[in-house]
matplotlib code that plots the C-alpha trace (Angstrom):
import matplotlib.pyplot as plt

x = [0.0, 2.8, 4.9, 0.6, 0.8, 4.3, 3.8, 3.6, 3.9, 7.2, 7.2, 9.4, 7.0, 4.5, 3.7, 0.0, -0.5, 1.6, -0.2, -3.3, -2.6, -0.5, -3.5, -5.7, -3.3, -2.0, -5.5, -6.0, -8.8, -11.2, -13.5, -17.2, -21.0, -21.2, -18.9, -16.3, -16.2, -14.6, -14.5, -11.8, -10.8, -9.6, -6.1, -5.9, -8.9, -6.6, -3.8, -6.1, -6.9, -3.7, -3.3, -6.3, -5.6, -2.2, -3.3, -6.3, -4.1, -1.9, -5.0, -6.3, -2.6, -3.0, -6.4, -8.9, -12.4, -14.0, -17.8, -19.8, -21.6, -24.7, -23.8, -26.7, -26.3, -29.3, -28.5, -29.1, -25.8, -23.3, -24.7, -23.8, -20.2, -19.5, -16.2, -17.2, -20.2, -18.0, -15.1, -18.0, -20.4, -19.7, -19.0, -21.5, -24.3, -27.3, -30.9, -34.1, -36.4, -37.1, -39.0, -39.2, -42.2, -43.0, -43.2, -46.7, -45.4, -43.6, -40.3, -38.7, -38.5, -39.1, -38.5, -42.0, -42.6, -44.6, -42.0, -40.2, -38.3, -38.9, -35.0, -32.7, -30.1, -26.6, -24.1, -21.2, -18.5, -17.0, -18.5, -17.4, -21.0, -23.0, -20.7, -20.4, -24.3, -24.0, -21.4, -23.1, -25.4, -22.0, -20.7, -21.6, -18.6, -15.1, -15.1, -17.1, -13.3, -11.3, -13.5, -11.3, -13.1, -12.4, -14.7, -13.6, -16.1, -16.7, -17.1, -18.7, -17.0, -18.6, -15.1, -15.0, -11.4, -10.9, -8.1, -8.4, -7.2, -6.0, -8.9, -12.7, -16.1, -16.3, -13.5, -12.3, -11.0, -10.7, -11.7, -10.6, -12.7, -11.6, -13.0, -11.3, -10.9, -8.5, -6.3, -3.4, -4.9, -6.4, -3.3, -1.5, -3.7, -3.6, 0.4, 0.2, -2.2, 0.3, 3.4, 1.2, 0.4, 4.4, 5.5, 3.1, 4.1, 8.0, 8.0, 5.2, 4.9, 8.7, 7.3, 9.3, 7.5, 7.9, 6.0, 4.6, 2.0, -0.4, -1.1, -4.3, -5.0, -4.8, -6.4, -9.3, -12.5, -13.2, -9.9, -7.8, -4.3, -4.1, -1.1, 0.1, 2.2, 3.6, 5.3, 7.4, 6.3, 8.5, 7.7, 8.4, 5.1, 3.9, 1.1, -0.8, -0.9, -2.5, -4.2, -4.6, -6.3, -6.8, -10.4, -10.1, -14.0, -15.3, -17.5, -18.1, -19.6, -21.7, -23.5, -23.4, -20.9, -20.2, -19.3, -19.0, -14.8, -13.6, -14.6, -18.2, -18.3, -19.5, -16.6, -16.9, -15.1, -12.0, -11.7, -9.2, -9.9, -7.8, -8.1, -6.1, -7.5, -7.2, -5.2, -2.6, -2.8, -2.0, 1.4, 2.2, 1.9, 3.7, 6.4, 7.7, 6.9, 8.5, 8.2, 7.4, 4.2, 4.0, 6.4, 5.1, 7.4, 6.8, 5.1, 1.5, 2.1, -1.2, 1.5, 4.7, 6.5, 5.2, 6.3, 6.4, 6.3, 7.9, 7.4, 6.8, 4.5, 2.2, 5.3, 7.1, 4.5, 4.0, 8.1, 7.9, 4.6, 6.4, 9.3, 7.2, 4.9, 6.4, 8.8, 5.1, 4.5, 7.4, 6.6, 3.3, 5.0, 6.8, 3.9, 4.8, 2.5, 3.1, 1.4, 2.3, 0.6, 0.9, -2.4, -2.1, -4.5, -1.4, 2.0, 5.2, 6.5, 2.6, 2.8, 6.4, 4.6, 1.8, 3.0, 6.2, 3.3, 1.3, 4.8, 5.0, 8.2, 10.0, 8.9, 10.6, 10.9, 11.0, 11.9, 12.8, 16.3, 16.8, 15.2, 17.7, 20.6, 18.6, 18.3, 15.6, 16.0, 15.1, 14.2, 13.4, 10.8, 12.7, 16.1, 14.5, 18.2, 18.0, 19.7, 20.3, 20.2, 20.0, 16.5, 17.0, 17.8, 15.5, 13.3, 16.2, 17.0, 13.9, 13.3, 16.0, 15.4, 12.3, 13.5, 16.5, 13.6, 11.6, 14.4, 15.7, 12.7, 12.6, 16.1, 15.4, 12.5, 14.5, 17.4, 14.9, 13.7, 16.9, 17.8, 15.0, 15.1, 16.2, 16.1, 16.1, 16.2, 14.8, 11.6, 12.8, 14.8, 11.7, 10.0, 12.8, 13.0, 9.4, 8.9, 11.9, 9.5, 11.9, 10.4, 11.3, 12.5, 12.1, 11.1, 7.5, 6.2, 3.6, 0.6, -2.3, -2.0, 1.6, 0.5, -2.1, -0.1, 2.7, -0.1, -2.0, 1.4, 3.5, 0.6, 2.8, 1.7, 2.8, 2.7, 3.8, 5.2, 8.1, 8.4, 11.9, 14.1, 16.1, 14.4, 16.7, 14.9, 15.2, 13.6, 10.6, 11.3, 8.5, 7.8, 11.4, 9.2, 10.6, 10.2, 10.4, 11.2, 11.6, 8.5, 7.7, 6.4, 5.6, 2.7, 0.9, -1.4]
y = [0.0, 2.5, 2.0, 2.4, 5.9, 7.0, 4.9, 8.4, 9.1, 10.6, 14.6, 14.0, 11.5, 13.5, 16.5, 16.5, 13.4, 13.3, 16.4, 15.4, 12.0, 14.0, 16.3, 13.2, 10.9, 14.0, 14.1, 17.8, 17.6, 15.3, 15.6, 16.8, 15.0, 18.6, 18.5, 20.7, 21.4, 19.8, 18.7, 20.7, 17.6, 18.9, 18.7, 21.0, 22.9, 23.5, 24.4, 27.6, 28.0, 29.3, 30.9, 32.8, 33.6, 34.8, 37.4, 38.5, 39.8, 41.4, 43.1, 44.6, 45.8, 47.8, 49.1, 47.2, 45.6, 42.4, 42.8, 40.3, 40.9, 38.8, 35.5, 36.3, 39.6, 40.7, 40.5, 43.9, 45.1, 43.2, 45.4, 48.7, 48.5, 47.0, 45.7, 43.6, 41.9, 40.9, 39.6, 37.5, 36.8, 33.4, 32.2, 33.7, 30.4, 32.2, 32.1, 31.5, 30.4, 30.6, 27.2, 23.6, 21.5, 17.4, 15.6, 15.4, 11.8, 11.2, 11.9, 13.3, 17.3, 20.0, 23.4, 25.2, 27.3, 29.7, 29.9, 32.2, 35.5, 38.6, 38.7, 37.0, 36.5, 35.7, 34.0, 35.6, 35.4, 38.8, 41.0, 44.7, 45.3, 44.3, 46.1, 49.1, 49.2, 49.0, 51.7, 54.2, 54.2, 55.0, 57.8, 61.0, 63.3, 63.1, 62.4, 58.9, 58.1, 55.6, 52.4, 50.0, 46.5, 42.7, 40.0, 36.1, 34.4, 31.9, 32.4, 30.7, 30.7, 28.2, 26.8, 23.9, 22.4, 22.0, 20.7, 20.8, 24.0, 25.5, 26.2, 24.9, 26.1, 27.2, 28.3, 30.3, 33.6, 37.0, 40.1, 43.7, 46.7, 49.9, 53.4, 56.7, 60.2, 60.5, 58.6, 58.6, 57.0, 54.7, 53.9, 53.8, 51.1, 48.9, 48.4, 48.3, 45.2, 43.5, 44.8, 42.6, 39.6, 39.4, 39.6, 36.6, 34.8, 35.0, 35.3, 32.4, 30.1, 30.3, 31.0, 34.1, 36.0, 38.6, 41.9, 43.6, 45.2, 43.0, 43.9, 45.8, 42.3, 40.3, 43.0, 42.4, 43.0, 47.0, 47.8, 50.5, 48.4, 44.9, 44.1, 40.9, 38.9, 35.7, 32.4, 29.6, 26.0, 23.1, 22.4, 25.9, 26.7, 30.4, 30.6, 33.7, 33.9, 37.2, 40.4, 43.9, 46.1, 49.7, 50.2, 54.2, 55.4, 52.6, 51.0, 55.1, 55.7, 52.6, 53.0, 56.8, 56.8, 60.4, 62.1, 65.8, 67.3, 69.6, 72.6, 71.7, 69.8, 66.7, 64.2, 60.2, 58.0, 56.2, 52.3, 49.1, 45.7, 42.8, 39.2, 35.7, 32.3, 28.4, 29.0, 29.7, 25.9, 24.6, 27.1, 25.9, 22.3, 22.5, 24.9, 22.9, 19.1, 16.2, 12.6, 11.4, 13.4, 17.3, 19.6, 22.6, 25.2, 25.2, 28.7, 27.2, 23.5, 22.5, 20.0, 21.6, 18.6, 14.8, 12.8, 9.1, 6.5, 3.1, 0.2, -3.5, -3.1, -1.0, -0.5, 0.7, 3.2, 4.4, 5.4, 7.0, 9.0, 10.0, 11.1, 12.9, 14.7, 17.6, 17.9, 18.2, 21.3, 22.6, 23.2, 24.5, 27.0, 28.1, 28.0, 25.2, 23.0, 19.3, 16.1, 13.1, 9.7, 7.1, 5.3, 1.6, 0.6, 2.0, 0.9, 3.5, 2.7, 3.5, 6.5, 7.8, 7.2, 9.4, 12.1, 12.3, 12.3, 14.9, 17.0, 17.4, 19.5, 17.5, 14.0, 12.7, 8.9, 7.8, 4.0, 2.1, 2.0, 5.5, 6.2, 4.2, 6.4, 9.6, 10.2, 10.6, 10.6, 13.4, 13.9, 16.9, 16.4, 18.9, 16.9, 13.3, 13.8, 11.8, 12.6, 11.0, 14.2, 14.2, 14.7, 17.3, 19.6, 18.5, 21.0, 24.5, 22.0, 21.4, 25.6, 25.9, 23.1, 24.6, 28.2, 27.0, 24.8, 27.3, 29.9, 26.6, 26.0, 29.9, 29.8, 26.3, 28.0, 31.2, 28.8, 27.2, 29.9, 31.4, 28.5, 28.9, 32.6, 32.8, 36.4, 35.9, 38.2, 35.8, 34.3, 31.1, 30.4, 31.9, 29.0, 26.5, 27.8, 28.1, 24.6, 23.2, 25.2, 28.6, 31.8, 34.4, 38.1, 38.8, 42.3, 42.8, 46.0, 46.7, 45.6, 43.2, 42.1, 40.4, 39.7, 37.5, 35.7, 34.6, 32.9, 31.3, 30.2, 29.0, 29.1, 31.5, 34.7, 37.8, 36.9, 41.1, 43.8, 43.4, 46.6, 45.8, 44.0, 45.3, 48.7, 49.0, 49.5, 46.7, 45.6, 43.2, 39.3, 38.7, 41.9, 44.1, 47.0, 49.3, 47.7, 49.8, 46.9, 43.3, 41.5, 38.5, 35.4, 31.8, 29.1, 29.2, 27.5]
z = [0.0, 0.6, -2.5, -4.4, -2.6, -4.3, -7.4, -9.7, -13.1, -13.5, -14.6, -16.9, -19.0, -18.6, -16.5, -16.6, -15.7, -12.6, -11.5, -11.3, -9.7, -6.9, -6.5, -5.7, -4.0, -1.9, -0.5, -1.6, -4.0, -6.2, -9.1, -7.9, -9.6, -11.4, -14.3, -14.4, -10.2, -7.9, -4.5, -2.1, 0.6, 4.1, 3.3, 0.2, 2.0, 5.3, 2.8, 1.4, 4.4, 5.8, 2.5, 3.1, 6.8, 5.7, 2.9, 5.3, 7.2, 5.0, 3.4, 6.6, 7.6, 4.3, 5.2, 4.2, 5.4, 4.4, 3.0, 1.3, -1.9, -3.3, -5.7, -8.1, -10.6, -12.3, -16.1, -16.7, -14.7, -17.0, -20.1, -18.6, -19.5, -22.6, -22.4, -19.1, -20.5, -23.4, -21.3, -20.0, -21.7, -22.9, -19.6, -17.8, -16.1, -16.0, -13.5, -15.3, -13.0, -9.2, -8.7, -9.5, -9.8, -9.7, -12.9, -13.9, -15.6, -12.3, -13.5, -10.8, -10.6, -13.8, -14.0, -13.3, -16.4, -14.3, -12.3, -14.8, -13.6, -14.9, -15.6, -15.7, -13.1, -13.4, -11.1, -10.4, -12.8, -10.8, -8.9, -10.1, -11.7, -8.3, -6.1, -8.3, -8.4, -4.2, -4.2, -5.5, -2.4, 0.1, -2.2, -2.0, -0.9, -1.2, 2.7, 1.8, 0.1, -0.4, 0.3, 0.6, 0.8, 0.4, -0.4, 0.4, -1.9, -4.5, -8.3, -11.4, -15.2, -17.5, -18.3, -21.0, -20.4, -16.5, -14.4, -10.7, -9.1, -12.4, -14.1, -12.6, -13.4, -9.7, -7.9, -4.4, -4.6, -2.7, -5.2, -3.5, -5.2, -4.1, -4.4, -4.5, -5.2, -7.9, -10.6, -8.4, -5.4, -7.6, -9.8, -6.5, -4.6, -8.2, -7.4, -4.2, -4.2, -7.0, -4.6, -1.5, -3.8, -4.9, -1.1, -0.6, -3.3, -2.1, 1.0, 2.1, -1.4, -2.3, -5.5, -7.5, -9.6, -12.1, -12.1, -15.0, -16.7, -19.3, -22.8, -24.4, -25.6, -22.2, -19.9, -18.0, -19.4, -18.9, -17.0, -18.2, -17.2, -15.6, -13.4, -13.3, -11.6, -13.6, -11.8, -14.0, -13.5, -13.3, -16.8, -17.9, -18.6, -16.8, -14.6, -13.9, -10.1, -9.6, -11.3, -10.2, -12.2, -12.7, -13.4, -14.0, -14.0, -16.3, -13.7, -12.0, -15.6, -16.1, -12.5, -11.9, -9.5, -8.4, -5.3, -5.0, -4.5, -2.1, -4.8, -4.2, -7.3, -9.1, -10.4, -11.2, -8.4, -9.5, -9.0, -8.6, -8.2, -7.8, -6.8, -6.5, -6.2, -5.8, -8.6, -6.1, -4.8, -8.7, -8.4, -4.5, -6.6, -9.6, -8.7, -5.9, -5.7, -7.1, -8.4, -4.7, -4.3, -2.9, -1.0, 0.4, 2.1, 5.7, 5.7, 4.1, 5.6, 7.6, 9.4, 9.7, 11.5, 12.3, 15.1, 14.2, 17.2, 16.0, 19.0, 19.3, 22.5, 24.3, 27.1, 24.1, 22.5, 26.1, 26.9, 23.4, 24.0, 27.8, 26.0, 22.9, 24.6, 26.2, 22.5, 20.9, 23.9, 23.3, 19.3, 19.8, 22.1, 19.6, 16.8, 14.7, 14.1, 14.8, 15.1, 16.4, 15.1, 17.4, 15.9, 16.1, 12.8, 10.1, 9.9, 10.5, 6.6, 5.2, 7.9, 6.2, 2.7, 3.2, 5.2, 2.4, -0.6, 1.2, 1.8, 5.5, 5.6, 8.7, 9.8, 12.9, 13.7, 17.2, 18.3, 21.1, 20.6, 19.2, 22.9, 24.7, 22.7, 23.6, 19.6, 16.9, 13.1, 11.3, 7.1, 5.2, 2.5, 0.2, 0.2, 1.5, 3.4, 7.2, 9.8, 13.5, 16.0, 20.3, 21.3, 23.7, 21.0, 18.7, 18.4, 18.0, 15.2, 13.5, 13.6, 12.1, 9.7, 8.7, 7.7, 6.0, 3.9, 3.2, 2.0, 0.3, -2.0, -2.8, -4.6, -6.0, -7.9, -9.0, -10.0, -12.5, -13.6, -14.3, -16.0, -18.1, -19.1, -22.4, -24.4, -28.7, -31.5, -34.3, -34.5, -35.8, -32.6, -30.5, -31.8, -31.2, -27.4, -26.8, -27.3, -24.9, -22.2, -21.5, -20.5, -23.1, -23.3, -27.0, -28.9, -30.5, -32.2, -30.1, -32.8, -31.4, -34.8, -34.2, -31.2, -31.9, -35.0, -32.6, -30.7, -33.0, -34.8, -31.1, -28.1, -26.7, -25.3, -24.1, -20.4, -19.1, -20.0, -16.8, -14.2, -14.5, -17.2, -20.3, -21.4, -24.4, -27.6, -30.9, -33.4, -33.6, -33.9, -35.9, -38.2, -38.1, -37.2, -33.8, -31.0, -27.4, -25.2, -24.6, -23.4, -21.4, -23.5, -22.5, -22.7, -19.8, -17.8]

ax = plt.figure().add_subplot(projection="3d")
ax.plot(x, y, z, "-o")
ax.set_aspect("equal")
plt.show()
């Protein structure tokens, strides 16, 4: 049963297939009864979960309040700005009716066709239309401004092609919509959100990311810029891991959203929103886990260290437990998170199987002998590396096993993405590269047009325009035509 748990497809024979067997046999999620949804199991759920407690608190240490908005959206908001509704519109799941009925033929339920709203409602694809259409009941004078609100909520995007975490019909997300009095403060609160996303990603994924700004083409639907921030897979492939966007008055316009300036006088509100999602798990995935099942940095682990007794006897389990117990203390004190599994109904080697496929950072094995030496052995998930180390200074050990992990996996990531950071000049070797799977720096003229040929012709796209990078002007790959900077391309997620 142990050596079924690790018995993965390799990565390196095929990518997609080992990901979604480690997503199921890590216990993090399974597909749902409704196609295209799936199920998030307590594991990955306890996962977003600290996610989510994490970037809450970021997002109130810059200011801002969670609200909660309503899931349905009359049909009528998504029409008032144009751009929106057609960002949308094909994935939009829409409300018809308000009640069912029994089968007259006794087949079960039907839709009553009395039952037939007035209009239409639509379930929340995003929610700038509702809240914009709520907004405009809070403003009314520049001293209503900035609103600065969250919302930790759930979303529906009739997607066709879905793959658990990356890209489901329904998904988790936070969206933050801001209000304010000017295009500064709004332009300002765009990067700031993309600035706390990038921290996040570092700092608690050990994901790097790049920065940048996304194309007319790739912008969301009725912003004036989109923000980005862009993560490398193992495969090479980019992932978009979060969005802030710079809204300017679109959404003031479309709802009548005015509030009157310190000259007495009538001006539309300015507006940012930004968001990240379970997406975030399907980057924590691929960006740090290996052939033997996940790895998470010990920053988002729901079990930062297991204890694992190994005894012939109840006498035996009972010295260990004696001997464990006030270790276990002693790590809670210090806010690590630890459990120790001295159930009787698994074996230790199923225990070390499980715990390694579901990427505990430090497991700790116990025995009777290792207790007579006063010793425990000790493996880090990252390296699989084990280590014999004294028990009385286990746990200064393991602390500092944990940061080095979690700084470790940061520059593993960077390293392969350095690696695979490639700038061309030619679109003949842009093609060559883009299918080895390198991110790449390469000049474009700044056309849609071009833009849209090099995707259609590599299933590459422009991933960002990078806040930093080589600003030095060239000359298109593709068309020879002036080109003002290098840009970001990949295939992406």
């Amino acid at each position: 049963m142990a050596k079924e748990l690790k018995n993965f497809t390799k990565r390196a024979d095929n990518y997609s297939q080992w990901y979604n067997e480690l997503v199921v046999k890590a216990d993090l999620a399974e597909q749902s009864a409704v196609r295209g949804c799936m199920v998030i199991k307590p594991y990955g759920y306890a996962i977003w979960e600290k996610m989510q407690h994490q970037l809450d608190k970021m997002f109130k240490e810059t200011g801002h309040q969670n609200a909660y908005f309503p899931l349905l959206i009359p049909k009528s908001f998504l029409s008032r700005e144009a751009d929106h509704v057609e960002g949308f519109a094909k994935e939009c799941a829409v409300v018809t009716h308000y009640r069912l009925k029994n089968d007259p033929d006794g087949n079960g339920v039907v839709v009553d066709p009395a039952a037939k709203l007035e209009e239409e409602l639509i379930i929340r694809p995003t929610s700038e239309t509702i809240i914009w259409n709520t907004y405009k009941n809070w403003i009314h004078s520049y001293r209503d401004l900035p609103i600065l609100v969250n919302q930790w909520a759930n979303v529906f995007r009739w997607e066709m092609r879905t793959r658990m975490f990356l890209r489901t019909a329904e998904f988790l997300w936070q969206e933050g919509h801001t209000a304010h009095a000017t295009r500064e403060e709004a332009e300002a609160e765009a990067i700031k959100m993309l600035n706390v996303y990038s921290d996040f990603a570092q700092n608690y994924m050990a994901v790097p990311v790049i920065k940048g700004v996304k194309t007319a083409n790739e912008r969301f639907a009725g912003a004036l810029e989109t923000y980005t921030i862009e993560a490398m897979m193992q495969d090479g492939k980019a992932l978009q891991s979060g969005t802030s966007h710079f809204l300017g008055q679109n959404f003031a316009k479309a709802f009548d959203v005015t509030f009157m300036n310190k000259n007495n006088e009538p001006e539309y509100v300015w507006a940012t929103s930004w968001g990240v999602s379970t997406r975030l798990m399907g980057a924590l995935i691929m960006s740090h886990s290996d052939d033997n099942g996940l790895v998470l940095p010990p920053a988002l682990a729901p079990i930062q260290v297991v204890i694992v007794p190994i005894y012939k006897n109840e006498e035996g389990r009972q010295a260990i437990t004696e001997k464990v117990l006030p270790i276990v203390d002693e790590f809670r004190k210090r806010g690590i998170s630890v459990k120790y599994d001295d159930a009787d109904n698994r074996r230790p080697g199923f225990k070390f199987a499980d715990y390694e496929v579901k990427g505990v950072p430090i497991r700790l094995a116990i025995g009777q002998r290792d207790l007579e030496e006063g010793t425990v052995e000790v493996m880090r998930r990252d390296t699989l590396e084990k280590e014999t180390y004294p028990i009385e200074g286990i746990v200064e050990h393991v602390v500092a096993q944990l940061d080095d992990m979690q700084s470790a996996l940061l520059k593993r990531a960077l390293a392969n993405r350095e690696a695979r950071t490639i700038e061309v000049n030619t679109y003949d070797e842009f093609k060559e590269k883009i299918e080895q799977g390198y991110f790449i720096m390469a000049h474009w003229d700044g056309t849609p047009e071009t833009e849209e040929r090099i995707k259609e012709e590599t299933k590459a796209t422009i991933r960002c325009i990078p806040f930093e990078g080589d600003n030095t002007p060239g000359v298109c790959m593709v068309t020879g035509k002036p080109s003002a900077r290098r840009v970001l391309f990949a295939r992406s997620y």
